[in-house]
C-alpha positions as CSV (number, residue, x, y, z in Angstrom):
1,X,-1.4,-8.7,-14.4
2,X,-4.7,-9.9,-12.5
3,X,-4.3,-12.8,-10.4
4,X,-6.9,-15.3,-8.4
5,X,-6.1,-18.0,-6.0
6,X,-5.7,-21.6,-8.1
7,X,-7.4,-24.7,-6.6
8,X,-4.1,-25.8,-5.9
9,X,-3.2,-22.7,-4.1
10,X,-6.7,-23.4,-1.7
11,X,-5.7,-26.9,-1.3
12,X,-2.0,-25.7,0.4
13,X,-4.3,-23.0,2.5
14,X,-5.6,-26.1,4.1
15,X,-4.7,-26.5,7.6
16,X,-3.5,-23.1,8.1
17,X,-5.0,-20.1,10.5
18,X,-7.6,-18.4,8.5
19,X,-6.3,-14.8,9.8
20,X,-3.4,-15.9,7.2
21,X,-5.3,-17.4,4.8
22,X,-7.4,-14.1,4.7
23,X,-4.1,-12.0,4.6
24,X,-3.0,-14.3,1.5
25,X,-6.7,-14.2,-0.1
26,X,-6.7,-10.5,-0.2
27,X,-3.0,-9.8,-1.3
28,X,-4.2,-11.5,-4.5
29,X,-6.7,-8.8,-4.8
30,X,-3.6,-6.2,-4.2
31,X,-0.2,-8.0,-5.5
32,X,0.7,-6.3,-9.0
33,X,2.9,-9.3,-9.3
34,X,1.4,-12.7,-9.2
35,X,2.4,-15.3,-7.2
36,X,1.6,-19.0,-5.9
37,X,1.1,-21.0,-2.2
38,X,4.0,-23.3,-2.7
39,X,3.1,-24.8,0.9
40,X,1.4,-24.8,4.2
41,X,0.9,-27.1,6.8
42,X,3.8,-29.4,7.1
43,X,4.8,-32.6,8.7
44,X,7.4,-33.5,11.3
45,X,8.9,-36.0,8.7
46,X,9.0,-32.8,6.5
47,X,10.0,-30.4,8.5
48,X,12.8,-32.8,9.4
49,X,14.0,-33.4,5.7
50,X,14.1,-29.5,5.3
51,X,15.9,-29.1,8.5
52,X,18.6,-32.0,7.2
53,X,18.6,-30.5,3.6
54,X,19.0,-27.1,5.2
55,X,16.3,-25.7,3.6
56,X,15.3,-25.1,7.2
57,X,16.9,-24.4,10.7
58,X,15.0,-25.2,13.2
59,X,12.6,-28.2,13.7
60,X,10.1,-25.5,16.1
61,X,8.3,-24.4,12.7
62,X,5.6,-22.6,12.2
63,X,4.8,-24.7,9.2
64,X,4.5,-27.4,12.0
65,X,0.1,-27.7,13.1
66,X,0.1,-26.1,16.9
67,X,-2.2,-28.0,19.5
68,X,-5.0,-25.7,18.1
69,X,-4.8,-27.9,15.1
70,X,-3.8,-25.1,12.4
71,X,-0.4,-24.2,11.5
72,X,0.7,-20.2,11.2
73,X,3.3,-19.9,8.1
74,X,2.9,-20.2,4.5
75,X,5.5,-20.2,1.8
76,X,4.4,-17.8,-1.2
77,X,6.4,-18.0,-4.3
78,X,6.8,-15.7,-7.3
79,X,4.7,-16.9,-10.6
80,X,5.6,-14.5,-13.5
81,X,8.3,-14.4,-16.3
82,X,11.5,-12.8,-13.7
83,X,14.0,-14.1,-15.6
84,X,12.2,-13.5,-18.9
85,X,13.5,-17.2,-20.3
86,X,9.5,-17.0,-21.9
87,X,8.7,-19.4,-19.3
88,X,7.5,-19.4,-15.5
89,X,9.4,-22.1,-13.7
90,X,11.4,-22.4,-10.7
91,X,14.2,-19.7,-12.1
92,X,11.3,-17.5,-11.6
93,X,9.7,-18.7,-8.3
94,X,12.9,-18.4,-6.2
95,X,14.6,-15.2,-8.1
96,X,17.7,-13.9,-6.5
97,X,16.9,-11.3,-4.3
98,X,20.5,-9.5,-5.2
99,X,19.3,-9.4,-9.1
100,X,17.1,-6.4,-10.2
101,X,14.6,-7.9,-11.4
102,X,14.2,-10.1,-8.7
103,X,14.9,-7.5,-5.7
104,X,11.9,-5.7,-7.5
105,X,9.6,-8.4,-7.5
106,X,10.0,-9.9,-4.3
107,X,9.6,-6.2,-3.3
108,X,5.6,-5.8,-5.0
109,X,4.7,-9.0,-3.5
110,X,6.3,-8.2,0.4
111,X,4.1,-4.4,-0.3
112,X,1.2,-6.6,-1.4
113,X,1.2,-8.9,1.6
114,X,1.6,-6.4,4.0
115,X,-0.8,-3.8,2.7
116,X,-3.6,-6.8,3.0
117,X,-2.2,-7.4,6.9
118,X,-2.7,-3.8,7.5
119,X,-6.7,-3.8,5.8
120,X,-7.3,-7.2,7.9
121,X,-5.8,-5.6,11.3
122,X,-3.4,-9.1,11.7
123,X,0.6,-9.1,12.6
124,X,2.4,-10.9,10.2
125,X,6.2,-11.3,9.9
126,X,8.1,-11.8,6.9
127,X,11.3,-14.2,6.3
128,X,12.5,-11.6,4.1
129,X,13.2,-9.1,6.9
130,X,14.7,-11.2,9.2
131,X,18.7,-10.4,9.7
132,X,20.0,-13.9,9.3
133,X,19.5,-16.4,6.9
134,X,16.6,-14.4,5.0
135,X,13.6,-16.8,3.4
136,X,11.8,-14.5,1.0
137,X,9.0,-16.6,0.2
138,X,7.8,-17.7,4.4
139,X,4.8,-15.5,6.1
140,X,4.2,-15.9,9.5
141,X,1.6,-14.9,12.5
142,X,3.5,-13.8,15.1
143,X,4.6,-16.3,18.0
144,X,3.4,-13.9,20.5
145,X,0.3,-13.1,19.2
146,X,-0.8,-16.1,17.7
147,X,0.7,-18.7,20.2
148,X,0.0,-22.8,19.1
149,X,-2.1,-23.5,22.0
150,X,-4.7,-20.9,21.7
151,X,-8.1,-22.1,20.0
152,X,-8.8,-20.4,16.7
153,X,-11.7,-18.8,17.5
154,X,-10.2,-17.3,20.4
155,X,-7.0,-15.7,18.1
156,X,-8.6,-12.4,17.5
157,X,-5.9,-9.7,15.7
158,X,-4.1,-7.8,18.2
159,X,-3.9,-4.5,15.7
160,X,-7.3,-2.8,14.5
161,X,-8.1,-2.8,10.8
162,X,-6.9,-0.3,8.7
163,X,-9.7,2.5,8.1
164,X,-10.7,1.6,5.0
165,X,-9.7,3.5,1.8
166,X,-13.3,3.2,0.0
167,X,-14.3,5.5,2.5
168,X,-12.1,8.3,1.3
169,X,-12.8,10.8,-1.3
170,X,-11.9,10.0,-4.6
171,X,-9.7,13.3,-4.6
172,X,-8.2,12.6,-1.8
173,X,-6.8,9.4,-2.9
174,X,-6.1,10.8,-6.4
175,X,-4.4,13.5,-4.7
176,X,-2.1,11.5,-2.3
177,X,-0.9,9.1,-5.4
178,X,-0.4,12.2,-7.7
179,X,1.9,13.0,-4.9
180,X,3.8,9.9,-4.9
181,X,4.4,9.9,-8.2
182,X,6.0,13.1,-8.4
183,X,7.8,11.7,-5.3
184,X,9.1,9.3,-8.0
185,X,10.2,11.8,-10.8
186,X,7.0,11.8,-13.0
187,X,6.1,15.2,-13.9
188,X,2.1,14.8,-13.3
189,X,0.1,17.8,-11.4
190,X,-1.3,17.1,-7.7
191,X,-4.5,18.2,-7.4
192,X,-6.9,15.2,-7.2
193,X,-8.5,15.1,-10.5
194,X,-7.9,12.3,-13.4
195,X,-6.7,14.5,-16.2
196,X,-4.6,13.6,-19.3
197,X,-1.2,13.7,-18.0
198,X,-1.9,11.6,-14.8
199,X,-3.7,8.9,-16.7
200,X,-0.3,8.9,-19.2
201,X,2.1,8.1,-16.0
202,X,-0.5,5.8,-14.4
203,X,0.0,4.0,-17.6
204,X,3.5,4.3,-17.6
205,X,4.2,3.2,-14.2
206,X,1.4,0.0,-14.7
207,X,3.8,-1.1,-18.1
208,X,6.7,-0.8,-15.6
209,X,4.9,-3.3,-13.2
210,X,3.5,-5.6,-15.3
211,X,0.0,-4.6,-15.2
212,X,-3.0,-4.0,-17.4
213,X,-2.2,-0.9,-18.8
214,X,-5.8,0.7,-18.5
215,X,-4.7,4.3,-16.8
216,X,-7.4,3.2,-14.2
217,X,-5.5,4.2,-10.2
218,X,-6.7,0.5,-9.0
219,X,-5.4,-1.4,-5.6
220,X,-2.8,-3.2,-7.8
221,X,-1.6,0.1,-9.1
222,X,-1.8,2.1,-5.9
223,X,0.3,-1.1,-4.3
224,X,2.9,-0.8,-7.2
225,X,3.4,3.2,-6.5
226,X,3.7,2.2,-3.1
227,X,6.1,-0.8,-3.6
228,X,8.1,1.8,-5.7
229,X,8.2,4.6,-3.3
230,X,9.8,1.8,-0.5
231,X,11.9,1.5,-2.9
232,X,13.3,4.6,-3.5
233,X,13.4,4.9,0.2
234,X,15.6,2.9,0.4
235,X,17.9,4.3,-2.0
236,X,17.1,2.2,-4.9
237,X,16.2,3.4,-8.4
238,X,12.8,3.3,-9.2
239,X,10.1,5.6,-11.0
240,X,10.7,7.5,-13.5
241,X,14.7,7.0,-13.7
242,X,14.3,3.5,-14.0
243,X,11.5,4.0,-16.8
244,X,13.6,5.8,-18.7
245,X,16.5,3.0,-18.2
246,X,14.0,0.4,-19.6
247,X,13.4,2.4,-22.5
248,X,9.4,3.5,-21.2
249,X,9.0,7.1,-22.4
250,X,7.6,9.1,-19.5
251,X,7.8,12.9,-21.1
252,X,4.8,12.7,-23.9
253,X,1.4,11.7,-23.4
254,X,1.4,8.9,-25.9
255,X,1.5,8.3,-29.6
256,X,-1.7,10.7,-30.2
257,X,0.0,13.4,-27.7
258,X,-2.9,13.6,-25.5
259,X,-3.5,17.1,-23.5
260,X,-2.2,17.6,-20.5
261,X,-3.9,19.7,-17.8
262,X,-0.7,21.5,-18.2
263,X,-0.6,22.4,-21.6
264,X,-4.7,23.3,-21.6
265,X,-4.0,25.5,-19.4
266,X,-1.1,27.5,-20.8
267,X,-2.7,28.1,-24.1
268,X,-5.8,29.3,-22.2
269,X,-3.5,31.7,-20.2
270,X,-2.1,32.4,-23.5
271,X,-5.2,33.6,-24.8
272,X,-6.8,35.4,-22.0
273,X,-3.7,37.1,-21.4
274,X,-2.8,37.7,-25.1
275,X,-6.3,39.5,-25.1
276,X,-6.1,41.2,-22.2
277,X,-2.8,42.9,-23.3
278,X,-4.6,43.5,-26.9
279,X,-7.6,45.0,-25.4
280,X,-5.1,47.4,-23.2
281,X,-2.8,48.2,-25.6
282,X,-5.7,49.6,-27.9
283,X,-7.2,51.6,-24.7
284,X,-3.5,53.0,-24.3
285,X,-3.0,53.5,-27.8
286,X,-6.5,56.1,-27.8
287,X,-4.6,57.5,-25.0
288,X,-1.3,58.7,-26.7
289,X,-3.5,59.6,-30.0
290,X,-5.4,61.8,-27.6
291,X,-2.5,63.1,-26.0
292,X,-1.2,63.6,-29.1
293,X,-3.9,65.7,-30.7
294,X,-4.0,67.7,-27.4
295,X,-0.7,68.9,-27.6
296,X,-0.9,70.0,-31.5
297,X,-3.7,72.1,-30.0
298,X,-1.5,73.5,-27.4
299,X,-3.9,71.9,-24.8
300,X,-2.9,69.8,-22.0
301,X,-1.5,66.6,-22.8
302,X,-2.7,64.9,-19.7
303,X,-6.9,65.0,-19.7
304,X,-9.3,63.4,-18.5
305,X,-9.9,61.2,-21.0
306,X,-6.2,60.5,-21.5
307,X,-6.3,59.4,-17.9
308,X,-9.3,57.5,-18.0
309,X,-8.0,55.5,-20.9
310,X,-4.3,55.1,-19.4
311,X,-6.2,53.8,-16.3
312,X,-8.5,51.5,-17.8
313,X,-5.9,49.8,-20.0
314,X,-3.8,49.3,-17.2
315,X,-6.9,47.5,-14.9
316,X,-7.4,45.1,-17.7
317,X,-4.5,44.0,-18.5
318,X,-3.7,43.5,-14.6
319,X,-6.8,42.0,-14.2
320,X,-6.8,39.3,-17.4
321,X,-2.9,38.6,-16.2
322,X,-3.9,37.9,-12.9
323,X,-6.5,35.5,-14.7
324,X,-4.2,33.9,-17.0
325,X,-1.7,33.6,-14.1
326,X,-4.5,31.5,-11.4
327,X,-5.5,29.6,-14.4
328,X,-1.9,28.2,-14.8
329,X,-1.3,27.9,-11.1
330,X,-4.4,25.5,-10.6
331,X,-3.2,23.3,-13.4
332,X,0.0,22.7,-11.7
333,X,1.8,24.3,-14.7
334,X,3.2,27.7,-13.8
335,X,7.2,26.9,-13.6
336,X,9.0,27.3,-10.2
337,X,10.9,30.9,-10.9
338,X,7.1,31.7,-10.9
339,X,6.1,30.0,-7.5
340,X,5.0,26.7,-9.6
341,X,5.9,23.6,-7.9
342,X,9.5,22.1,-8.0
Protein backbone atom coordinates (compact mmCIF):
# COMPACT_ATOMS: atom_id res chain seq x y z
CA UNK A 1 0.00 0.00 0.00
CA UNK A 2 1.34 3.68 -0.50
CA UNK A 3 3.25 5.07 2.19
CA UNK A 4 4.70 8.79 3.20
CA UNK A 5 6.92 9.78 5.97
CA UNK A 6 4.69 10.76 9.30
CA UNK A 7 5.63 13.93 11.20
CA UNK A 8 6.75 11.76 13.76
CA UNK A 9 8.91 9.82 11.46
CA UNK A 10 10.70 13.49 10.38
CA UNK A 11 10.95 14.34 14.02
CA UNK A 12 13.23 10.88 14.63
CA UNK A 13 15.23 11.90 11.20
CA UNK A 14 16.38 14.75 13.31
CA UNK A 15 19.88 14.77 14.09
CA UNK A 16 20.82 12.19 11.65
CA UNK A 17 23.23 12.45 8.33
CA UNK A 18 21.05 13.63 5.63
CA UNK A 19 22.77 10.99 3.06
CA UNK A 20 20.55 8.61 5.38
CA UNK A 21 17.82 10.49 5.80
CA UNK A 22 17.65 10.83 1.89
CA UNK A 23 18.13 6.94 1.67
CA UNK A 24 15.10 6.51 4.20
CA UNK A 25 13.01 9.50 2.35
CA UNK A 26 13.14 7.71 -0.97
CA UNK A 27 12.65 4.01 0.26
CA UNK A 28 9.20 5.31 1.10
CA UNK A 29 8.80 6.19 -2.42
CA UNK A 30 9.96 2.36 -3.23
CA UNK A 31 9.09 0.06 -0.01
CA UNK A 32 5.87 -2.13 -1.08
CA UNK A 33 5.62 -2.63 2.57
CA UNK A 34 5.24 0.27 4.88
CA UNK A 35 7.21 0.98 7.65
CA UNK A 36 8.11 3.56 10.52
CA UNK A 37 11.47 5.50 12.04
CA UNK A 38 11.23 4.03 15.40
CA UNK A 39 14.51 6.07 16.30
CA UNK A 40 17.51 8.07 15.56
CA UNK A 41 19.82 10.02 17.36
CA UNK A 42 20.34 8.67 20.69
CA UNK A 43 21.86 9.55 24.02
CA UNK A 44 24.68 8.09 26.00
CA UNK A 45 22.17 7.54 28.93
CA UNK A 46 20.28 5.69 26.19
CA UNK A 47 22.58 3.94 24.54
CA UNK A 48 23.68 2.85 27.96
CA UNK A 49 20.14 1.44 29.08
CA UNK A 50 20.05 -0.51 25.66
CA UNK A 51 23.47 -1.76 26.20
CA UNK A 52 22.41 -2.92 30.04
CA UNK A 53 18.94 -4.20 28.76
CA UNK A 54 20.85 -5.89 25.92
CA UNK A 55 19.02 -4.52 23.41
CA UNK A 56 22.45 -3.37 22.39
CA UNK A 57 26.13 -4.47 22.53
CA UNK A 58 28.36 -2.08 22.36
CA UNK A 59 28.26 1.53 23.80
CA UNK A 60 30.43 2.80 20.25
CA UNK A 61 26.92 3.24 18.45
CA UNK A 62 26.20 4.76 15.62
CA UNK A 63 22.99 5.91 17.03
CA UNK A 64 25.46 7.93 19.28
CA UNK A 65 25.96 12.02 17.47
CA UNK A 66 29.83 11.95 16.07
CA UNK A 67 31.85 15.16 16.65
CA UNK A 68 30.30 16.30 13.27
CA UNK A 69 27.19 16.67 15.29
CA UNK A 70 24.88 14.08 13.26
CA UNK A 71 24.54 10.57 14.13
CA UNK A 72 24.76 7.67 11.18
CA UNK A 73 22.03 4.77 12.16
CA UNK A 74 18.45 4.73 12.16
CA UNK A 75 16.07 2.02 13.38
CA UNK A 76 13.24 1.35 10.75
CA UNK A 77 10.43 -0.77 11.87
CA UNK A 78 7.65 -2.72 10.03
CA UNK A 79 4.06 -0.88 10.12
CA UNK A 80 1.51 -3.30 8.42
CA UNK A 81 -0.89 -6.11 9.61
CA UNK A 82 2.20 -9.19 9.71
CA UNK A 83 0.58 -11.08 12.08
CA UNK A 84 -2.86 -10.30 10.67
CA UNK A 85 -4.38 -9.90 14.56
CA UNK A 86 -6.46 -6.85 12.48
CA UNK A 87 -4.15 -4.57 14.20
CA UNK A 88 -0.59 -2.89 13.64
CA UNK A 89 1.17 -2.95 16.95
CA UNK A 90 4.47 -4.10 18.13
CA UNK A 91 3.65 -8.05 17.11
CA UNK A 92 3.95 -6.43 13.82
CA UNK A 93 6.90 -4.00 14.14
CA UNK A 94 9.40 -6.58 15.32
CA UNK A 95 8.03 -9.83 13.29
CA UNK A 96 10.09 -12.86 13.72
CA UNK A 97 12.40 -13.07 11.00
CA UNK A 98 12.18 -17.14 11.15
CA UNK A 99 8.17 -16.80 10.52
CA UNK A 100 7.00 -16.48 6.81
CA UNK A 101 5.35 -13.82 6.93
CA UNK A 102 7.73 -11.97 8.70
CA UNK A 103 11.04 -13.35 6.71
CA UNK A 104 8.93 -11.90 3.77
CA UNK A 105 8.39 -8.61 5.02
CA UNK A 106 11.57 -7.76 6.49
CA UNK A 107 12.73 -8.95 3.04
CA UNK A 108 10.57 -5.96 0.79
CA UNK A 109 11.68 -3.47 3.18
CA UNK A 110 15.82 -4.56 3.26
CA UNK A 111 15.10 -4.55 -1.09
CA UNK A 112 13.42 -1.21 -0.62
CA UNK A 113 16.24 0.41 1.45
CA UNK A 114 18.86 -0.80 -0.59
CA UNK A 115 17.45 -0.11 -3.94
CA UNK A 116 17.02 3.79 -2.68
CA UNK A 117 21.01 3.52 -1.48
CA UNK A 118 21.85 2.37 -4.88
CA UNK A 119 19.66 5.53 -6.78
CA UNK A 120 21.32 7.93 -4.12
CA UNK A 121 25.06 6.47 -4.78
CA UNK A 122 25.50 6.11 -0.57
CA UNK A 123 26.98 2.78 1.36
CA UNK A 124 24.69 1.69 3.73
CA UNK A 125 24.93 -1.45 5.96
CA UNK A 126 22.13 -3.44 7.31
CA UNK A 127 21.88 -5.18 10.90
CA UNK A 128 20.05 -7.74 9.18
CA UNK A 129 23.09 -9.04 7.35
CA UNK A 130 25.42 -9.02 9.94
CA UNK A 131 26.51 -12.73 11.13
CA UNK A 132 26.06 -12.39 14.79
CA UNK A 133 23.47 -11.09 16.76
CA UNK A 134 21.27 -9.87 13.65
CA UNK A 135 19.13 -6.37 14.35
CA UNK A 136 16.66 -6.24 11.44
CA UNK A 137 15.27 -3.03 11.91
CA UNK A 138 19.17 -0.76 12.33
CA UNK A 139 20.59 1.04 9.00
CA UNK A 140 23.88 2.35 9.07
CA UNK A 141 26.53 4.60 6.96
CA UNK A 142 29.47 2.87 6.87
CA UNK A 143 32.31 3.59 9.54
CA UNK A 144 34.77 3.88 6.91
CA UNK A 145 33.13 5.96 4.69
CA UNK A 146 31.28 8.06 6.82
CA UNK A 147 33.68 8.37 9.81
CA UNK A 148 32.16 10.76 13.10
CA UNK A 149 34.70 13.38 12.76
CA UNK A 150 34.23 14.34 9.19
CA UNK A 151 32.01 17.60 8.63
CA UNK A 152 28.81 16.89 6.81
CA UNK A 153 29.26 18.79 4.06
CA UNK A 154 32.46 17.24 3.38
CA UNK A 155 30.78 13.34 3.50
CA UNK A 156 30.24 13.07 -0.16
CA UNK A 157 29.07 9.23 -1.24
CA UNK A 158 31.96 7.12 -2.03
CA UNK A 159 29.77 5.02 -4.84
CA UNK A 160 28.20 6.95 -7.95
CA UNK A 161 24.47 7.11 -8.36
CA UNK A 162 22.78 4.48 -9.93
CA UNK A 163 21.98 5.59 -13.75
CA UNK A 164 18.71 6.33 -13.44
CA UNK A 165 15.82 4.02 -14.63
CA UNK A 166 13.53 6.99 -16.15
CA UNK A 167 16.02 7.23 -18.61
CA UNK A 168 15.35 3.75 -20.02
CA UNK A 169 12.90 2.81 -22.53
CA UNK A 170 9.68 1.88 -21.43
CA UNK A 171 10.23 -1.59 -23.34
CA UNK A 172 13.20 -2.14 -21.90
CA UNK A 173 12.00 -2.03 -18.40
CA UNK A 174 8.82 -3.86 -19.32
CA UNK A 175 10.98 -6.33 -20.95
CA UNK A 176 13.43 -7.00 -18.04
CA UNK A 177 10.36 -7.41 -15.39
CA UNK A 178 8.43 -9.66 -17.90
CA UNK A 179 11.55 -11.57 -17.45
CA UNK A 180 11.58 -11.78 -13.87
CA UNK A 181 8.41 -12.84 -13.60
CA UNK A 182 8.70 -15.73 -15.61
CA UNK A 183 11.90 -16.14 -13.59
CA UNK A 184 9.27 -16.61 -10.79
CA UNK A 185 6.85 -19.19 -12.42
CA UNK A 186 4.19 -16.73 -13.99
CA UNK A 187 3.50 -17.72 -17.47
CA UNK A 188 3.45 -13.95 -19.03
CA UNK A 189 5.25 -13.35 -22.61
CA UNK A 190 8.65 -11.19 -22.59
CA UNK A 191 8.62 -8.85 -25.15
CA UNK A 192 8.23 -5.40 -23.62
CA UNK A 193 4.74 -4.48 -24.27
CA UNK A 194 1.80 -4.14 -21.57
CA UNK A 195 -0.65 -6.62 -22.91
CA UNK A 196 -3.49 -8.58 -21.14
CA UNK A 197 -1.71 -11.30 -19.63
CA UNK A 198 1.19 -9.23 -18.12
CA UNK A 199 -1.15 -6.73 -16.55
CA UNK A 200 -3.17 -10.07 -14.93
CA UNK A 201 0.27 -11.25 -13.10
CA UNK A 202 1.30 -7.68 -12.31
CA UNK A 203 -1.91 -7.73 -10.52
CA UNK A 204 -1.38 -10.92 -9.15
CA UNK A 205 1.92 -10.43 -7.77
CA UNK A 206 0.85 -6.56 -6.30
CA UNK A 207 -2.29 -8.78 -4.22
CA UNK A 208 0.66 -10.96 -3.12
CA UNK A 209 2.51 -7.84 -1.75
CA UNK A 210 0.06 -5.93 -0.42
CA UNK A 211 -0.23 -3.27 -2.93
CA UNK A 212 -2.80 -1.38 -4.84
CA UNK A 213 -3.80 -3.74 -7.28
CA UNK A 214 -3.90 -1.27 -10.37
CA UNK A 215 -1.76 -3.63 -12.98
CA UNK A 216 0.35 -0.41 -13.35
CA UNK A 217 4.65 -1.81 -13.27
CA UNK A 218 5.39 1.14 -10.64
CA UNK A 219 8.77 1.44 -8.29
CA UNK A 220 6.80 -0.32 -5.47
CA UNK A 221 5.92 -3.17 -7.82
CA UNK A 222 9.25 -3.39 -9.66
CA UNK A 223 10.87 -3.48 -5.86
CA UNK A 224 8.43 -6.34 -4.83
CA UNK A 225 9.41 -8.51 -8.13
CA UNK A 226 12.79 -7.78 -7.07
CA UNK A 227 12.41 -8.54 -3.34
CA UNK A 228 10.82 -11.80 -4.68
CA UNK A 229 13.41 -12.84 -7.05
CA UNK A 230 16.22 -12.47 -3.82
CA UNK A 231 14.08 -14.49 -2.57
CA UNK A 232 13.97 -17.34 -4.67
CA UNK A 233 17.66 -16.94 -4.90
CA UNK A 234 17.93 -17.87 -2.05
CA UNK A 235 16.01 -20.88 -2.18
CA UNK A 236 12.88 -19.63 -0.73
CA UNK A 237 9.37 -20.06 -2.19
CA UNK A 238 8.14 -17.19 -3.79
CA UNK A 239 6.20 -16.19 -7.09
CA UNK A 240 3.91 -17.97 -8.45
CA UNK A 241 4.28 -21.26 -6.18
CA UNK A 242 3.62 -19.36 -3.19
CA UNK A 243 0.47 -17.60 -5.06
CA UNK A 244 -0.93 -20.60 -5.61
CA UNK A 245 -0.29 -21.69 -1.77
CA UNK A 246 -2.16 -18.52 -0.60
CA UNK A 247 -4.94 -19.41 -2.70
CA UNK A 248 -4.12 -16.26 -5.59
CA UNK A 249 -5.17 -17.77 -8.96
CA UNK A 250 -2.27 -17.07 -11.37
CA UNK A 251 -3.54 -19.33 -14.63
CA UNK A 252 -6.76 -17.00 -15.85
CA UNK A 253 -6.85 -13.47 -16.60
CA UNK A 254 -9.49 -12.60 -14.15
CA UNK A 255 -13.21 -13.04 -13.52
CA UNK A 256 -14.02 -11.48 -17.22
CA UNK A 257 -11.15 -13.84 -18.81
CA UNK A 258 -9.33 -11.03 -20.34
CA UNK A 259 -7.24 -11.80 -23.65
CA UNK A 260 -4.03 -12.70 -23.46
CA UNK A 261 -1.45 -11.80 -26.16
CA UNK A 262 -1.24 -15.43 -26.19
CA UNK A 263 -4.53 -16.56 -26.95
CA UNK A 264 -4.98 -13.36 -29.69
CA UNK A 265 -2.61 -14.70 -31.32
CA UNK A 266 -3.38 -18.33 -31.70
CA UNK A 267 -6.79 -17.77 -33.04
CA UNK A 268 -5.34 -15.36 -35.53
CA UNK A 269 -2.80 -18.17 -36.46
CA UNK A 270 -5.86 -20.26 -36.44
CA UNK A 271 -7.45 -18.36 -38.98
CA UNK A 272 -4.78 -17.35 -41.39
CA UNK A 273 -3.63 -20.70 -41.37
CA UNK A 274 -7.09 -22.38 -41.51
CA UNK A 275 -7.48 -20.20 -44.68
CA UNK A 276 -4.37 -20.73 -46.13
CA UNK A 277 -4.89 -24.52 -46.09
CA UNK A 278 -8.67 -23.83 -47.48
CA UNK A 279 -7.53 -21.71 -50.14
CA UNK A 280 -4.77 -24.68 -51.04
CA UNK A 281 -6.71 -27.45 -50.71
CA UNK A 282 -9.31 -25.98 -53.33
CA UNK A 283 -6.23 -25.07 -55.78
CA UNK A 284 -5.22 -28.84 -55.28
CA UNK A 285 -8.56 -30.07 -55.49
CA UNK A 286 -8.79 -28.24 -59.39
CA UNK A 287 -5.68 -30.10 -59.76
CA UNK A 288 -6.80 -33.87 -59.21
CA UNK A 289 -10.33 -32.89 -61.10
CA UNK A 290 -8.07 -31.85 -63.88
CA UNK A 291 -5.90 -34.76 -63.62
CA UNK A 292 -8.74 -36.64 -63.48
CA UNK A 293 -10.55 -35.45 -66.60
CA UNK A 294 -7.19 -35.82 -68.39
CA UNK A 295 -6.85 -39.29 -67.93
CA UNK A 296 -10.65 -40.21 -68.95
CA UNK A 297 -9.36 -38.61 -72.17
CA UNK A 298 -6.35 -40.73 -72.31
CA UNK A 299 -4.24 -37.47 -72.10
CA UNK A 300 -1.54 -36.94 -69.75
CA UNK A 301 -2.37 -36.67 -66.23
CA UNK A 302 0.36 -34.41 -65.26
CA UNK A 303 -0.16 -30.79 -67.44
CA UNK A 304 0.55 -27.74 -67.16
CA UNK A 305 -2.24 -26.64 -65.50
CA UNK A 306 -2.23 -29.59 -63.11
CA UNK A 307 1.21 -28.33 -62.19
CA UNK A 308 0.59 -24.93 -61.97
CA UNK A 309 -2.31 -25.56 -59.56
CA UNK A 310 -0.35 -28.32 -57.43
CA UNK A 311 2.37 -25.55 -57.21
CA UNK A 312 0.44 -22.70 -56.28
CA UNK A 313 -1.54 -24.55 -53.58
CA UNK A 314 1.45 -25.72 -52.07
CA UNK A 315 3.16 -21.77 -51.98
CA UNK A 316 0.12 -20.68 -50.20
CA UNK A 317 -0.32 -22.79 -47.87
CA UNK A 318 3.56 -22.65 -46.99
CA UNK A 319 3.40 -19.16 -47.13
CA UNK A 320 0.08 -18.43 -44.73
CA UNK A 321 1.72 -21.30 -42.32
CA UNK A 322 4.79 -19.53 -42.12
CA UNK A 323 2.51 -16.43 -41.31
CA UNK A 324 0.43 -18.07 -38.80
CA UNK A 325 3.62 -19.63 -37.36
CA UNK A 326 5.72 -15.77 -36.77
CA UNK A 327 2.48 -14.51 -35.57
CA UNK A 328 2.48 -17.02 -32.66
CA UNK A 329 6.21 -16.82 -32.10
CA UNK A 330 6.01 -12.90 -31.53
CA UNK A 331 3.32 -13.33 -28.95
CA UNK A 332 5.38 -15.59 -26.92
CA UNK A 333 2.82 -18.43 -27.49
CA UNK A 334 4.13 -21.06 -29.84
CA UNK A 335 4.81 -24.16 -27.21
CA UNK A 336 8.46 -25.37 -26.68
CA UNK A 337 8.35 -28.74 -28.92
CA UNK A 338 7.89 -25.90 -31.46
CA UNK A 339 11.00 -23.66 -30.37
CA UNK A 340 8.48 -21.49 -28.00
CA UNK A 341 9.99 -20.48 -24.88
CA UNK A 342 10.30 -22.98 -21.82
Amino acid sequence: MPMSLTPRDVAMLEGVHPDLVGIVARAADLSPVPFRVFEGARTVERQRTYVRRGVSRTMNSRHIAGANGVCHAVDLVLAFDVDGDGDIDGADHWAAPGSAQGADAWRRLETAVKAAARELGVPVEWGGDWPSFRDYPHWQLPWKAYPPDRPVDAAKPTHAPAPATGAEPVAAVLRAYQAKLRRLGYVVPVHGEMDDRTGFVVRVAQRQNGLVVDGILGPRTRTAIDAMIAAQARGEVAGAVLATADGIPVAEAGPAREDSAQRVATRQAVAVGGGGALAGAGLAAEGISQAVEAAREGQGVFSAGTLVHALFGVAIVTLLGWQAYRTMQRAGALPPWLGGAR
